[in-house]
C-alpha positions as CSV (number, residue, x, y, z in Angstrom):
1,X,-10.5,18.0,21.2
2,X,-7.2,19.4,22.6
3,X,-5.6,19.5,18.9
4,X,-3.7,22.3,17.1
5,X,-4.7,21.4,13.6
6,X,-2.5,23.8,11.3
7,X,-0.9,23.3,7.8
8,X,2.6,21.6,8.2
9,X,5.8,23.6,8.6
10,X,9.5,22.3,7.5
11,X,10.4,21.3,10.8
12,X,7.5,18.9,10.9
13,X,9.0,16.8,8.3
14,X,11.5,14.4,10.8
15,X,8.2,14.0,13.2
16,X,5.8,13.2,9.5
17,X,8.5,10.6,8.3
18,X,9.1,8.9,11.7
19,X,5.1,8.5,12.4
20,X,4.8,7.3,8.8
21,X,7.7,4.8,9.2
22,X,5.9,3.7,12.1
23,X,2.8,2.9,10.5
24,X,4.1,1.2,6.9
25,X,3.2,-2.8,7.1
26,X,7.0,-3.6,7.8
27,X,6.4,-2.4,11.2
28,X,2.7,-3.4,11.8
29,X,1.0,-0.5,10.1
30,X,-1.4,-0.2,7.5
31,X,0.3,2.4,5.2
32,X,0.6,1.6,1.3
33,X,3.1,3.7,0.1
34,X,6.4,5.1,2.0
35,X,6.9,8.8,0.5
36,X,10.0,10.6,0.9
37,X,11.3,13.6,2.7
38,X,11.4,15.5,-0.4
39,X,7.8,14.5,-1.1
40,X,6.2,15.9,1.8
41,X,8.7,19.4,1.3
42,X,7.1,20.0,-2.1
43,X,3.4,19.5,-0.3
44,X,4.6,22.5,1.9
45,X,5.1,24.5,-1.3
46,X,1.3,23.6,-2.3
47,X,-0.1,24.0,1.0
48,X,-1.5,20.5,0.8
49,X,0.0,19.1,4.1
50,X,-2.4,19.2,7.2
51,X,-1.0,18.2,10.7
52,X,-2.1,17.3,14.6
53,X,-0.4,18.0,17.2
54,X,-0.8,17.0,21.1
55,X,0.7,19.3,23.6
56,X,3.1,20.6,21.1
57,X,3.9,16.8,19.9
58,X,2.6,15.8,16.0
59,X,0.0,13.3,16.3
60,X,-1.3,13.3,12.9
61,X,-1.1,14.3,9.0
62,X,-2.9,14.3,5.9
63,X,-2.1,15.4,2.6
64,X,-3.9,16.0,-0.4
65,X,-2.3,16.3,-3.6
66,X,-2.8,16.8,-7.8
67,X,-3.7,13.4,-9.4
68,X,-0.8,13.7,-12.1
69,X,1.9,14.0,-9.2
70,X,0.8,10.1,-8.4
71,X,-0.3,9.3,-11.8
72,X,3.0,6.8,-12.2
73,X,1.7,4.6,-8.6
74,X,0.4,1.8,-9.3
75,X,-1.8,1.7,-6.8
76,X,-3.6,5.1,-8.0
77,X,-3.5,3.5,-11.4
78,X,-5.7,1.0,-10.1
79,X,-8.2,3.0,-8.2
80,X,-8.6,5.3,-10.8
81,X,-9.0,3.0,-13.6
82,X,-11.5,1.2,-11.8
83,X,-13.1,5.0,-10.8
84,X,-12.2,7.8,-13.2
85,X,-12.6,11.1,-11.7
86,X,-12.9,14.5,-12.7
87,X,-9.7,16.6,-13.4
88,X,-10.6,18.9,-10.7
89,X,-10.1,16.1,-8.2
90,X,-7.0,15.9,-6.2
91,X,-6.1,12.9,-4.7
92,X,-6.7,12.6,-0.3
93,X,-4.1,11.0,1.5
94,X,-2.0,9.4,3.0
95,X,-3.7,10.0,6.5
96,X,-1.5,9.3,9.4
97,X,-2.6,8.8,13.0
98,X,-0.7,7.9,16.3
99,X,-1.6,4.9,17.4
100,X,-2.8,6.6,21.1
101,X,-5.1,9.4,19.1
102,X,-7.1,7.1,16.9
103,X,-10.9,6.9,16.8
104,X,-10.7,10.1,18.1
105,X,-12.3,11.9,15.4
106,X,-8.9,13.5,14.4
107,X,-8.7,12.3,10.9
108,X,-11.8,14.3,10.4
109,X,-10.5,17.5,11.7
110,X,-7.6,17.1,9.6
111,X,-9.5,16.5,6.7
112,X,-11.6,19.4,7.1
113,X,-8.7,21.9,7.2
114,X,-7.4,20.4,4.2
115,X,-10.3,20.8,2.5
116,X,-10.8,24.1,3.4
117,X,-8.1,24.6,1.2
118,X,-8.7,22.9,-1.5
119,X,-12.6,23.5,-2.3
120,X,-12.6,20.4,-4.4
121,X,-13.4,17.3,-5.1
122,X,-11.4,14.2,-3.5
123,X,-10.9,10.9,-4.2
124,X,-9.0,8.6,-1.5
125,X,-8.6,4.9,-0.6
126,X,-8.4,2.4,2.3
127,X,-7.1,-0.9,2.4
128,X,-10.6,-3.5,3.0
129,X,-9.1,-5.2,6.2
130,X,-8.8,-1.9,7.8
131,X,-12.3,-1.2,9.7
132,X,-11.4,1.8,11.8
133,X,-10.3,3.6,8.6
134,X,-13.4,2.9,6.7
135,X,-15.7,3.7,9.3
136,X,-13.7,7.1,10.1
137,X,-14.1,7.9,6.3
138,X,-17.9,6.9,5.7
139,X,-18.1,9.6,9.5
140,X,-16.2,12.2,7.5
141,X,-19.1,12.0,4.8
142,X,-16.9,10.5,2.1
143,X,-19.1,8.5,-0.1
144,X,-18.3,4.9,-1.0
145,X,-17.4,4.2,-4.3
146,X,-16.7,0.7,-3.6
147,X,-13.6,-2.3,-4.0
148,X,-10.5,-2.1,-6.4
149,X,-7.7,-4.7,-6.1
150,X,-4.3,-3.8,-6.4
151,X,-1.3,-6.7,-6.2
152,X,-3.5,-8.9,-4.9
153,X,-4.9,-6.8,-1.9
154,X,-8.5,-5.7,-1.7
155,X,-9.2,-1.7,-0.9
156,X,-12.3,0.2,-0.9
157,X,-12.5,4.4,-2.8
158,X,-14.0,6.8,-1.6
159,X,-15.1,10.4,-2.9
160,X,-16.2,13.2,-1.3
161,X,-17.8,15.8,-3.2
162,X,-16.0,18.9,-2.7
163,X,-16.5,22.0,-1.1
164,X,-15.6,23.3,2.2
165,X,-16.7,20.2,4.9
């Protein structure tokens, strides 16, 4: 594929927030929440932050982290009141693709190192509209749980059983 696929170091973090602020819905991207520099610091700590890089450039990131950290987002409230979940569970996501690297298979590859780590189960969701996503998800074997609504907007969960990929 031409990826280094490695878990994130702290001088990621100014190439992880500008691709993120690239791709919130202010700026034409699909993103539902914007997380902060601290955020994606205390992922380091938990080994939970997956990036792509390109000829030494980051392309990509995932992260996967403890339901209780996102307990409070409204958004997770939603999913998971619609789909409880085990307490094992962590939660997959947000997953963060360059425009230029998409449908490439990369989210994938991120996802399995992550869960390589984690030896879980996961539970994840993507915004209805977004075809590319959904279809990348359903190819990483993620199983569809089906639609949720939050603030007005339809999304689809996902699951994927845990294990290594």
């Amino acid at each position: 594929m031409g990826y280094e696929i490695a878990f994130a170091a702290p001088s990621d973090i100014p190439a992880i927030l500008a691709l993120q602020e690239s791709n919130l819905p202010e700026n034409g991207g699909s993103l539902s929440v914007r997380e902060a520099a601290d955020w994606f610091t205390r992922a380091l700590g938990e080994t939970s932050l997956v990036v792509a890089r390109r000829d030494g450039k980051l392309v990509g990131y995932v992260l996967g982290t403890s339901i209780a950290t996102k307990a409070h987002v409204p958004i997770i409230q939603a999913m998971l009141q619609t789909f409880p979940t085990s307490p094992d569970c962590y939660l997959y996501g947000p997953v963060c693709v360059t425009e230029t690297e998409r449908g490439k298979d990369l989210a994938g590859a991120m996802f399995e190192k992550l869960q390589s780590h984690m030896r879980r189960p996961a539970i994840t969701f993507v915004r209805a509209d977004n075809g590319a996503s959904l279809r990348a998800h359903r190819k990483m074997g993620m199983q569809d749980l089906g639609p949720f609504t939050n603030e007005g907007v339809s999304f689809v969960a996902f699951a994927f059983a845990g294990g290594s990929v």
